[in-house]
C-alpha positions as CSV (number, residue, x, y, z in Angstrom):
1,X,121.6,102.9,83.7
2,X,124.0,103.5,86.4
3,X,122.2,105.5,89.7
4,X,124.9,107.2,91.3
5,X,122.4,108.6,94.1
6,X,122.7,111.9,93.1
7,X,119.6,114.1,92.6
8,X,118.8,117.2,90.0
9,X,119.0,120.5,92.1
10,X,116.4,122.9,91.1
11,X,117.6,126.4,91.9
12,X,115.3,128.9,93.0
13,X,116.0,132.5,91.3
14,X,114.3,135.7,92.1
15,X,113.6,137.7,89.3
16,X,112.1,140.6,91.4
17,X,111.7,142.0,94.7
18,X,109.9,144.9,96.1
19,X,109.9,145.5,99.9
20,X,108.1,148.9,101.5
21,X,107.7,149.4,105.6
22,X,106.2,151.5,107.3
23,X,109.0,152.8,109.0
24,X,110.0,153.8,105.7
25,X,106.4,154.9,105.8
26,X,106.8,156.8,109.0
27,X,109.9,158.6,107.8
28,X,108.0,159.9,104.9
29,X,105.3,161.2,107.2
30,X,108.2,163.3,109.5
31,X,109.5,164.5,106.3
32,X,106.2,166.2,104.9
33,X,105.6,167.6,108.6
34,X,108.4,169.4,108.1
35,X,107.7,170.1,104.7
36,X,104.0,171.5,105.7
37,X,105.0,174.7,107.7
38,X,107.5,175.6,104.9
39,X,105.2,175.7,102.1
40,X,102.3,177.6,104.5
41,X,104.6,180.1,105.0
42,X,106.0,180.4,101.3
43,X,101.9,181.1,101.0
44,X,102.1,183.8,103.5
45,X,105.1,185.4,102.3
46,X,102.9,185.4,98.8
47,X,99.9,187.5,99.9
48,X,99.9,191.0,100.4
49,X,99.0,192.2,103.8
50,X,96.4,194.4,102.4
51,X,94.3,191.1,101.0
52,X,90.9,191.7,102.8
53,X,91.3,187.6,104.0
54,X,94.9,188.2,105.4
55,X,93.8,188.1,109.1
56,X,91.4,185.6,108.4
57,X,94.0,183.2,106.3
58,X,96.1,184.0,109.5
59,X,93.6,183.1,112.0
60,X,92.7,179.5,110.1
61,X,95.8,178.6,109.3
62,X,96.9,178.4,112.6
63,X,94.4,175.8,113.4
64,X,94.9,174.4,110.1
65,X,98.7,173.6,110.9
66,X,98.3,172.4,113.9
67,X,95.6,169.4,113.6
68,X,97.6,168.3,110.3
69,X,100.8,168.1,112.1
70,X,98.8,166.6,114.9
71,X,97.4,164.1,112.2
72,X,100.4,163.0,110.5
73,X,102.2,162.9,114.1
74,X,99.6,160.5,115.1
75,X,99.9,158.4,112.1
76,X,103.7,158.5,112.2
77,X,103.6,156.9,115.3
78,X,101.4,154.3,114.6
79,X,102.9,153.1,111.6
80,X,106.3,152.9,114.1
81,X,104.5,151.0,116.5
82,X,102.9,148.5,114.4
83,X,105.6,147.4,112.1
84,X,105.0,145.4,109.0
85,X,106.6,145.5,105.5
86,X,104.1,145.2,102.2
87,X,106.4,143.1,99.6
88,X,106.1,141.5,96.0
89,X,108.5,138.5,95.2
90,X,108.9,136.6,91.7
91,X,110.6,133.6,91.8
92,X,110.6,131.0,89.2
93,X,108.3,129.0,90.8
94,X,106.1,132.0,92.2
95,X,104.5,135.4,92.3
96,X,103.8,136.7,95.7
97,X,102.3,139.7,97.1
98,X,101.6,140.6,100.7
99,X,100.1,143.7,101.6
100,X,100.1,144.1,105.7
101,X,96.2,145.8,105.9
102,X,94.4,144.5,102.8
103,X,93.9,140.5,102.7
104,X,92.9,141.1,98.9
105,X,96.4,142.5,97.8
106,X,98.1,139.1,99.4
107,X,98.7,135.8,97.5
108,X,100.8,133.6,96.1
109,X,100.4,132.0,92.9
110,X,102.8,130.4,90.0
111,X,103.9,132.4,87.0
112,X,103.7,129.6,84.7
113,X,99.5,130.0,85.6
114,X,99.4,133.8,84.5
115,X,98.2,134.2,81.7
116,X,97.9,137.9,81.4
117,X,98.0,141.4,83.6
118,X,95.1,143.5,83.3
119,X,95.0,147.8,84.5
120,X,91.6,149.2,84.6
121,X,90.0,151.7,86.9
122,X,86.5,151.1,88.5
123,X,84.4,154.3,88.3
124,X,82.0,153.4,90.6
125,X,84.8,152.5,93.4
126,X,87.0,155.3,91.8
127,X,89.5,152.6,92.2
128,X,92.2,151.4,90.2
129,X,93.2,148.0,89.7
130,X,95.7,145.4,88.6
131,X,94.4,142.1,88.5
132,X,96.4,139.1,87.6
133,X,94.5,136.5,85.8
134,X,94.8,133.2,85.8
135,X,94.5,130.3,83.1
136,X,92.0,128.4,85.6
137,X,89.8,131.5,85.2
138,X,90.7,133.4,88.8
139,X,92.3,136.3,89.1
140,X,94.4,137.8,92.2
141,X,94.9,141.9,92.8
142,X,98.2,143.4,93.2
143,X,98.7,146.7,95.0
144,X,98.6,149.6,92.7
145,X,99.7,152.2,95.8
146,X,103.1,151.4,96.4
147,X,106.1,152.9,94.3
148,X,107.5,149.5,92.5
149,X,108.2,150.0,89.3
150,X,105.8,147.8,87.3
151,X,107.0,147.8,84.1
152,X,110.2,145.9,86.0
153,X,107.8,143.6,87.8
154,X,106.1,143.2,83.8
155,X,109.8,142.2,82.3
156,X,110.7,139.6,84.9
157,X,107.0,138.2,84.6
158,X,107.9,137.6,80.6
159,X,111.6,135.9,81.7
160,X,109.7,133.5,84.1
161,X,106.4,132.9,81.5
162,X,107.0,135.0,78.0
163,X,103.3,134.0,77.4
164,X,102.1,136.4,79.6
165,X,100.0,139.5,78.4
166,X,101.2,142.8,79.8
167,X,99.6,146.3,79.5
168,X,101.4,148.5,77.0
169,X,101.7,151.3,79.1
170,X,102.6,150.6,83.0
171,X,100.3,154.0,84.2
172,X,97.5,153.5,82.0
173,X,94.5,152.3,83.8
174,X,91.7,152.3,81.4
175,X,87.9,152.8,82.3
176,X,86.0,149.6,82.8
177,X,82.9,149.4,80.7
């Protein structure tokens, strides 16, 4: 056999990326403090001044207002001032998650290990859940509180391992028993 020196290339594809930051976060945060007075005042246009709690909805509402916009002013900032970005990337060579304030949601494991994707909602946490299980026996969580579109994340998983078991339906989370 003749050894021309030259060496198989294996090509790294990704099959699906999510990225979320919280400047995108923040922007979402200006938008609904906008939003807020808007819709408070849609209410106020709504009730008649001769309510009996007109004066009083007035007199709350002012406070009300003001210590949400405070809030989400607050939060706005810090999310600009302490940056980070929350992704999930599948290549065909891995599945990684990294979520910026919970250590739990971050990992990075190989598709070809996954043997199925379980949704199910703890009652007692009132929590819903995504775990990824493994065929050593583990299992890893992915985020369930970002916007990525699962059942895209569920397609590309079955291109890089089609033995993977995937829930049915993307926004069921059944009750654990």
């Amino acid at each position: 056999m003749l050894n021309l020196g030259v060496k198989c290339m294996h090509i790294e594809r990704t099959f699906f990326y999510y990225e979320r930051s919280r400047k995108q976060q923040a922007k979402v945060l200006v938008f609904n403090m906008l939003f807020l007075p808007l819709i408070l005042w849609l209410i106020w246009m709504l009730i008649s001044k001769n309510e009996p709690f007109y004066d009083e909805f007035l007199f709350y509402i002012k406070y009300i207002v003001v210590g949400s916009e405070l809030v989400l002013l607050l939060l706005a900032a810090w999310l600009l001032t302490h940056p980070a970005k929350f992704y999930i990337k599948l290549t065909n060579s891995e599945l990684s998650s990294f979520h910026p304030t919970f250590k739990e949601w971050t990992f990075s494991v190989n598709p070809q290990d996954i043997i199925e994707i379980e949704h199910s909602t703890d009652i007692g946490a009132n929590a819903s859940l995504i775990s990824v299980k493994m065929n050593n026996g583990s299992s890893v969580l992915l985020s369930p509180n970002y916007p990525y579109k699962r059942s895209e994340l569920y397609n590309a998983l079955r291109l890089v391992n089609p033995n993977i078991k995937t829930p049915k339906n993307t926004w069921s989370f059944p009750y654990k028993k």
